[in-house]
C-alpha positions in Angstrom: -152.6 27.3 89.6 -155.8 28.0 87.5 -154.9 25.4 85.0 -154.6 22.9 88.2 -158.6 23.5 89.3 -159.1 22.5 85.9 -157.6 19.4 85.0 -159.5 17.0 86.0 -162.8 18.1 83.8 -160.4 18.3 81.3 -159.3 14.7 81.7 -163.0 13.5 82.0 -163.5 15.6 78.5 -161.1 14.2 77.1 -161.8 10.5 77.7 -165.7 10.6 77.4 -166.5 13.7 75.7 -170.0 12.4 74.9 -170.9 11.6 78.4 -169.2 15.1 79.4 -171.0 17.1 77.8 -174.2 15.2 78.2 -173.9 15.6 82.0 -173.3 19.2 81.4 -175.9 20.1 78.8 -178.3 18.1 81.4 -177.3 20.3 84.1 -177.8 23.4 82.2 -181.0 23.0 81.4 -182.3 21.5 84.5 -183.1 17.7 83.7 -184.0 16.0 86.3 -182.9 12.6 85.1 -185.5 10.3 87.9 -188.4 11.9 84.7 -189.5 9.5 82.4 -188.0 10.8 79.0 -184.7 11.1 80.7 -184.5 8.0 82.2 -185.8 5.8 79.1 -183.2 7.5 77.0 -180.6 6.7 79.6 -181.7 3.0 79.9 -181.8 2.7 76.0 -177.9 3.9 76.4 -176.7 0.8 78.7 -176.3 3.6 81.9 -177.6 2.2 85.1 -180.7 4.2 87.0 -180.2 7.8 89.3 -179.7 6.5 92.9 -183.3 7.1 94.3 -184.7 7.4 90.9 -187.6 4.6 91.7 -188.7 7.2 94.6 -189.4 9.8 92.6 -187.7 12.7 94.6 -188.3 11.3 98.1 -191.9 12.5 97.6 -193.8 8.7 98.9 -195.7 10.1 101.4 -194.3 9.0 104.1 -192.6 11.7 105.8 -189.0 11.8 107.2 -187.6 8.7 108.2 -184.9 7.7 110.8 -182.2 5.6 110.4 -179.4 4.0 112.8 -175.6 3.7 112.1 -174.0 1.1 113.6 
């Protein structure tokens, strides 16, 4: 049952182990990857930018905005 929780970051592991464990020594130490370092490095390596990365953590200025659903 265990073993079940588990298999699927086993499978990831086991088909990109760089990437893997990239993503989890990131997460480890708290990398925010919308910083400048991070983000070169990661455009450098042919991986498309963090969704919201150009707005720098939601932090434009502009307050909460609203947005309709159709």
């Amino acid at each position: 049952m265990f073993l079940d929780e588990l298999s699927p970051f086993m499978q990831e592991l086991l088909r990109q182990p760089a990437a893997f464990l990239g993503g989890v020594a990131s997460g480890l130490l708290r990398l925010n990857l919308a910083e400048d370092p991070v983000q070169d490095w990661l455009r450098r390596q042919g991986a498309s930018p963090a969704p919201g990365a150009n707005a720098q953590n939601g932090q434009n200025g502009s307050g909460p905005q609203t947005i309709t659903i159709d």
